[in-house]
LUMSEZA-387334 format. One record per atom (N, C-alpha, C, O): x, y, z; residue in three letters. Coordinates in steps of 0.02 Angstrom, whole numbers, padded with zeros to 5 digits, always signed. Layout:
BEGIN
XYZALA ...
END
This chain:
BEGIN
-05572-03835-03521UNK -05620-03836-03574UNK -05583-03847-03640UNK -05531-03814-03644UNK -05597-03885-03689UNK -05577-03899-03734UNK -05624-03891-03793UNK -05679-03918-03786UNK -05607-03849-03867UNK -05664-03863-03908UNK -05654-03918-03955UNK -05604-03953-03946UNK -05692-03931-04001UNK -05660-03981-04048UNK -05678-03959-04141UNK -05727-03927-04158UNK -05650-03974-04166UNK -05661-03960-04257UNK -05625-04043-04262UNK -05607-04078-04215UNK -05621-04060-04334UNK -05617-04106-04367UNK -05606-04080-04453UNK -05631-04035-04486UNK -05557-04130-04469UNK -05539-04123-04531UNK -05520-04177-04576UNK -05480-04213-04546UNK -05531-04196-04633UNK -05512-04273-04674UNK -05512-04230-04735UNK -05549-04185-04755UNK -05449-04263-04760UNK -05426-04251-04827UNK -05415-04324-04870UNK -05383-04373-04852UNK -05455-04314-04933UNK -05442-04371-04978UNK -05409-04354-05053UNK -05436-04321-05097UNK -05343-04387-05056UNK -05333-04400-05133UNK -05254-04361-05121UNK -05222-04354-05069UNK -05239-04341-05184UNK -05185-04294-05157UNK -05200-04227-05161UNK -05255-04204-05144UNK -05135-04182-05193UNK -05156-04109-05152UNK -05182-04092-05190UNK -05230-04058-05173UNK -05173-04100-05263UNK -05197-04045-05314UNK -05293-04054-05348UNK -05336-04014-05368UNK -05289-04140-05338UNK -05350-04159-05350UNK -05400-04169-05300UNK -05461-04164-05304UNK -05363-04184-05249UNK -05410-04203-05178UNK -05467-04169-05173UNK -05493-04133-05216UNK -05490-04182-05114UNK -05555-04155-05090UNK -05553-04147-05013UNK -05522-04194-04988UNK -05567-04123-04987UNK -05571-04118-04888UNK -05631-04083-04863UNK -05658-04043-04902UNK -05660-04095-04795UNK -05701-04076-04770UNK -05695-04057-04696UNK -05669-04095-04655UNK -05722-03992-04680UNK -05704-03966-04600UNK -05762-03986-04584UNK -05806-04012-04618UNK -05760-03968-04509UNK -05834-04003-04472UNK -05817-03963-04397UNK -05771-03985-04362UNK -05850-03916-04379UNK -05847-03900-04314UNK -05867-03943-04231UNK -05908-03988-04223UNK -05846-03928-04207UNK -05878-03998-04171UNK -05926-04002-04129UNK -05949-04052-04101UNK -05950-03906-04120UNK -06014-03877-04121UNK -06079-03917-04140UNK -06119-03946-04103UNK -06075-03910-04222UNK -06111-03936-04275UNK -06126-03870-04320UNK -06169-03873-04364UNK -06089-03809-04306UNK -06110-03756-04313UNK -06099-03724-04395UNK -06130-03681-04426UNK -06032-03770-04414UNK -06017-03783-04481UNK -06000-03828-04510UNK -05945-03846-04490UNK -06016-03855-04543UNK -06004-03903-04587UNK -05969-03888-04659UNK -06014-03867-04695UNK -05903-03891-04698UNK -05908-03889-04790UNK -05852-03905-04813UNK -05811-03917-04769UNK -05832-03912-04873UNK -05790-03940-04914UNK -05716-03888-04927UNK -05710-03828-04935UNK -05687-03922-04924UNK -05639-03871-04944UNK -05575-03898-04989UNK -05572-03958-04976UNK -05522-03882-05037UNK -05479-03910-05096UNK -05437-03856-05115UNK -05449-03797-05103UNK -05389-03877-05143UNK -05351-03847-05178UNK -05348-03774-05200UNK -05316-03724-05183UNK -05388-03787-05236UNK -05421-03711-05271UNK -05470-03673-05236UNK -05479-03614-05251UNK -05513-03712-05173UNK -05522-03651-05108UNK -05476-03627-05071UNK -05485-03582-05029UNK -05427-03654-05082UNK -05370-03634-05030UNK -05326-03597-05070UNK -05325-03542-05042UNK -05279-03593-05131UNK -05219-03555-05160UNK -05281-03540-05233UNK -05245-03507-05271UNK -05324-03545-05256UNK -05344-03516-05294UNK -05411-03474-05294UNK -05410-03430-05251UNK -05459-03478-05324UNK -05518-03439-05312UNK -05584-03481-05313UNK -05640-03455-05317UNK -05574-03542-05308UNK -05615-03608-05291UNK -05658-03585-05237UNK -05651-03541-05194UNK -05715-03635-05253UNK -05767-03609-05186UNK -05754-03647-05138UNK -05700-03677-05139UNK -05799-03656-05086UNK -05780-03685-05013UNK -05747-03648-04957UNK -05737-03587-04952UNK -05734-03685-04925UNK -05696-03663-04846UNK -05608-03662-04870UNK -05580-03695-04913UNK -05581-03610-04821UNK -05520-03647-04813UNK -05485-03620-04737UNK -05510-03571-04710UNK -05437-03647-04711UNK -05396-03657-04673UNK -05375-03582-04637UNK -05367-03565-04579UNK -05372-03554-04691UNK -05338-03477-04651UNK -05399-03432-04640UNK -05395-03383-04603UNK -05487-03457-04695UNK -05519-03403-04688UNK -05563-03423-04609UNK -05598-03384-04576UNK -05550-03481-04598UNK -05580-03514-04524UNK -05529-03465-04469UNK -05546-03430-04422UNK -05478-03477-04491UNK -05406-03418-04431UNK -05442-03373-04431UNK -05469-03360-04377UNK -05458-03331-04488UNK -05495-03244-04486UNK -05550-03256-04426UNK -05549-03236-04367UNK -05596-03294-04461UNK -05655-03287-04410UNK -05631-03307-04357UNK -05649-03272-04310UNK -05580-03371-04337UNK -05598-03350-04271UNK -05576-03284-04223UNK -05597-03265-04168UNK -05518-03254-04273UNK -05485-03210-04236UNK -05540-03152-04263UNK -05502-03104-04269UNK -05582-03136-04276UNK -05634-03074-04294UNK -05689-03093-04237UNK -05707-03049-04198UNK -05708-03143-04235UNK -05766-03183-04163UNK -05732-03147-04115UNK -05757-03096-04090UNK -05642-03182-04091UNK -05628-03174-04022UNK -05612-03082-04005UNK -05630-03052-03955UNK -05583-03061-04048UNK -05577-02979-04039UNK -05651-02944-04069UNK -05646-02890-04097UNK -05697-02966-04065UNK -05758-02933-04071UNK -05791-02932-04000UNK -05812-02882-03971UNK -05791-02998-03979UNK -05798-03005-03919UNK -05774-02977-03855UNK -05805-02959-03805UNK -05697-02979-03874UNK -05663-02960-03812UNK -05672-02888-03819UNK -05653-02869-03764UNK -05684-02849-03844UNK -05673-02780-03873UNK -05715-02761-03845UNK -05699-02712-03811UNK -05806-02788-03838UNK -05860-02774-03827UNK -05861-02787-03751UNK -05900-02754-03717UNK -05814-02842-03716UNK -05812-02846-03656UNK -05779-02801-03608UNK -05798-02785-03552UNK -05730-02787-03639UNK -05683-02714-03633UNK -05710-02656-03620UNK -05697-02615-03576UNK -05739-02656-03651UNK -05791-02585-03655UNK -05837-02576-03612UNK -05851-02529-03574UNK -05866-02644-03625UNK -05918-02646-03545UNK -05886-02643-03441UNK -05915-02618-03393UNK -05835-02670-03442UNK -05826-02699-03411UNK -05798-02606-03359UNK -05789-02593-03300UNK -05793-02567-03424UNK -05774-02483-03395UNK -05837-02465-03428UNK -05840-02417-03467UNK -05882-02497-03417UNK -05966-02466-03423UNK -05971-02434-03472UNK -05999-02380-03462UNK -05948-02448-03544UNK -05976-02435-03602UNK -05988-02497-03616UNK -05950-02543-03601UNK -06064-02506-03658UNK -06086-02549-03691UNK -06112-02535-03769UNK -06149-02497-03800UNK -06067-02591-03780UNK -06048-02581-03870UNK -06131-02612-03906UNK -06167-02660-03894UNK -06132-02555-03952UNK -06210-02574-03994UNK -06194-02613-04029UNK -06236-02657-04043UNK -06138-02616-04055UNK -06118-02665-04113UNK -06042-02660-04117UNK -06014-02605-04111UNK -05997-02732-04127UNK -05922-02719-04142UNK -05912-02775-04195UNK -05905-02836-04190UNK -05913-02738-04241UNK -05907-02791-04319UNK -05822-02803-04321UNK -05795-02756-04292UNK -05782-02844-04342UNK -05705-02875-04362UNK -05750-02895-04430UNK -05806-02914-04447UNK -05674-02874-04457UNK -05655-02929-04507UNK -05576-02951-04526UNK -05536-02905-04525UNK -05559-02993-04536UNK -05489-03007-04561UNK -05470-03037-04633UNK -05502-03082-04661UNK -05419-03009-04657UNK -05402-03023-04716UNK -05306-03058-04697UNK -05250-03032-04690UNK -05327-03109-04698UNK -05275-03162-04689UNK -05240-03191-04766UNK -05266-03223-04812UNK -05169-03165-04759UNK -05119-03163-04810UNK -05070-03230-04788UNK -05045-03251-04736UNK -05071-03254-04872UNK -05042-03324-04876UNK -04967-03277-04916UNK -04965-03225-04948UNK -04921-03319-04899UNK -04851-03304-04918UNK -04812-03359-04936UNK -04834-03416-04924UNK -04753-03351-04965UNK -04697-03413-04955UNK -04618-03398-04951UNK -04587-03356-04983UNK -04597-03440-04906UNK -04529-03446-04902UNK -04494-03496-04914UNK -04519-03550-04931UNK -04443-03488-04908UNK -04396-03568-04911UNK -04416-03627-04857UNK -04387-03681-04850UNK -04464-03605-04825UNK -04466-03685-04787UNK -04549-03699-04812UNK -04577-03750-04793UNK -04582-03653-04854UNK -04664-03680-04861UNK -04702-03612-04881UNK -04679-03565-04914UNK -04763-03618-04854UNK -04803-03587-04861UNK -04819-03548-04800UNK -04811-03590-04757UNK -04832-03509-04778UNK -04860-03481-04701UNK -04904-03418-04744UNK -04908-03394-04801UNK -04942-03406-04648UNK -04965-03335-04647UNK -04927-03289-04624UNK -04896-03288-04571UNK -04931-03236-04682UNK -04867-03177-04680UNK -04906-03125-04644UNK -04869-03093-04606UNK -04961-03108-04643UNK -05006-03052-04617UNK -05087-03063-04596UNK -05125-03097-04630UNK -05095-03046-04567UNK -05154-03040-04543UNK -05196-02963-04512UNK -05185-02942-04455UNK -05247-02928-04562UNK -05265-02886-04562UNK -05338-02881-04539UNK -05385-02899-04575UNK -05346-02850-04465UNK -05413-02857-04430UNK -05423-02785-04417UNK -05398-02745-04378UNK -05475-02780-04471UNK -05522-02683-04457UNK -05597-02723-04426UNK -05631-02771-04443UNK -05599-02678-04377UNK -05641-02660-04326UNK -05672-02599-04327UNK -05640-02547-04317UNK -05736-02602-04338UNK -05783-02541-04327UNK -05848-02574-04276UNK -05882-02625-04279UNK -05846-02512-04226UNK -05882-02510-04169UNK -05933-02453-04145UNK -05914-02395-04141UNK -05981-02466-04134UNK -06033-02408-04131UNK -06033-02426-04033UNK -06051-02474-03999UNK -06000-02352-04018UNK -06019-02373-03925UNK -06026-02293-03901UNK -05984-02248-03895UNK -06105-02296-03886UNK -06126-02241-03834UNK -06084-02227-03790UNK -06059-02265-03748UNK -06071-02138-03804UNK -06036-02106-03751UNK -05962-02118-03728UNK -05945-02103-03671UNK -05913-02148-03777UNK -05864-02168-03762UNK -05801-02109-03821UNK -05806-02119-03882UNK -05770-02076-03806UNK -05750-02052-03833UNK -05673-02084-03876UNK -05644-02133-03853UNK -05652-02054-03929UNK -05605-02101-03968UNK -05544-02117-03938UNK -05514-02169-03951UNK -05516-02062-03886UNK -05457-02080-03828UNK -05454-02152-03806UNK -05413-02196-03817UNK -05520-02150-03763UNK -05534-02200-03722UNK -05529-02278-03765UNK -05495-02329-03754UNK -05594-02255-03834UNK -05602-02338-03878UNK -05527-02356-03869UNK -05500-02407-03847UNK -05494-02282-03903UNK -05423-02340-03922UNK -05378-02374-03893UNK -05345-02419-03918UNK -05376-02340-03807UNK -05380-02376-03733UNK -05377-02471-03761UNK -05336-02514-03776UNK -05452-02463-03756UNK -05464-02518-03752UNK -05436-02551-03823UNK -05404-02603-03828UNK -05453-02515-03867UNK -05435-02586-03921UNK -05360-02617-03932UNK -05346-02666-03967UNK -05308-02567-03885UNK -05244-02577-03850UNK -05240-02622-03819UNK -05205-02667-03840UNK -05272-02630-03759UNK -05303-02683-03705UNK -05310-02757-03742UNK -05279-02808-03729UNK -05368-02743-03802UNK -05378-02798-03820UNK -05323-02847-03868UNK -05324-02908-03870UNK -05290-02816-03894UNK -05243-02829-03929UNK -05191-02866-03907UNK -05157-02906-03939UNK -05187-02844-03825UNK -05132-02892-03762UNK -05190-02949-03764UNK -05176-02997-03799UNK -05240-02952-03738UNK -05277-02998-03712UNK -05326-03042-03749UNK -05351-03087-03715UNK -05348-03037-03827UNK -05385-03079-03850UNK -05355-03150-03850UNK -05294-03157-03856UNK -05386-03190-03846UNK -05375-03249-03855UNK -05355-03275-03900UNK -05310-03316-03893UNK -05376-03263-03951UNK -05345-03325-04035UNK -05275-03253-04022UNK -05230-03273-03986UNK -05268-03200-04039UNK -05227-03165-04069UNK -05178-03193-04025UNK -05126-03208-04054UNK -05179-03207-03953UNK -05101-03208-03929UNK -05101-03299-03952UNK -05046-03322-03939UNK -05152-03354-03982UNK -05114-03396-04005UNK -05099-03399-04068UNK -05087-03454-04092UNK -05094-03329-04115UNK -05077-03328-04170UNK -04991-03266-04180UNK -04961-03229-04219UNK -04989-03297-04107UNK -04924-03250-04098UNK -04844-03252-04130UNK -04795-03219-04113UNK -04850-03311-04188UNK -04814-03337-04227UNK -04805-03302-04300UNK -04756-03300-04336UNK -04881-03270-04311UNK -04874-03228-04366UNK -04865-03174-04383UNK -04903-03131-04362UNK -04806-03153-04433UNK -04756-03120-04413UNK -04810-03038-04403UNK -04810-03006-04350UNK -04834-03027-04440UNK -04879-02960-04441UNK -04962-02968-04423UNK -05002-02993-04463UNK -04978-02947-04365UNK -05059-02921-04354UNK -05070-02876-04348UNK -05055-02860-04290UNK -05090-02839-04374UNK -05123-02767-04376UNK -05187-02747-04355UNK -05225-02793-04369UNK -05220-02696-04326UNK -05270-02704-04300UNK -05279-02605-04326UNK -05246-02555-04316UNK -05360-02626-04373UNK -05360-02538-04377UNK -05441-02550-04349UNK -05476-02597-04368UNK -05464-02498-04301UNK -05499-02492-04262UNK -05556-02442-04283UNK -05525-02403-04246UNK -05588-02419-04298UNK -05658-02345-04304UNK -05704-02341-04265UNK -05754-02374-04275UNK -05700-02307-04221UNK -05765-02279-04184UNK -05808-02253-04214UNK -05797-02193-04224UNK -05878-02283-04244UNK -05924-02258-04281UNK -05987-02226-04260UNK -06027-02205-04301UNK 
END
């Protein structure tokens, strides 16, 4: 299975303009310069990384849970994805994913069981296994 996104960039870096496109159809928007290193509106590049890594450990978290017969009422992510620089560029230096989860009858031992579990096994996180720090803070609510 393969998914697909799409991306075109016009002009150069500082003036340009670019546009993402899921291949869903699920998003479509613009994204530049100043959405990306400043406080410009639009999409950018690393806040698409968050979501997907907040989607896939929301998911897997909730599957986790079920799968040892707790079923999660709700498992909200979010990530706050940190831009850095070194001598060869720009990268992501950190990536910060809090998780709060509302799950009947599961006590906080166990959640954190799993959100251990998930942490080996989500999907985007082990292909974001390049960046140097992920953190994962968890709440059983």
């Amino acid at each position: 299975m393969a998914r697909q996104a799409e991306a075109e960039w016009n002009g150069d870096l500082k003036g340009g303009r670019g546009r993402v496109k899921l291949g869903s159809g699920a998003y479509e928007g613009q994204y530049s310069f100043t959405s990306r290193f400043e406080s410009g509106s639009g999409a950018n590049p690393e806040e698409l990384v968050g979501a997907a890594l907040a989607g896939c450990y929301s998911m897997a978290l909730a599957n986790s849970l079920a799968q040892a017969g707790f079923i999660a009422t709700s498992v909200h992510s979010s990530a706050a994805v940190h831009l850095g620089k070194d001598d060869t560029g720009f990268l992501i230096t950190l990536i910060e994913l809090t998780v709060r989860a509302a799950v009947p009858n599961v006590d906080a031992a166990v959640f954190q069981q799993h959100v251990e579990k998930t942490n080996v096994g989500c999907i985007i996180k082990r292909a974001l296994a390049a960046v140097p720090t992920v953190t994962v803070k968890a709440t059983l609510i």
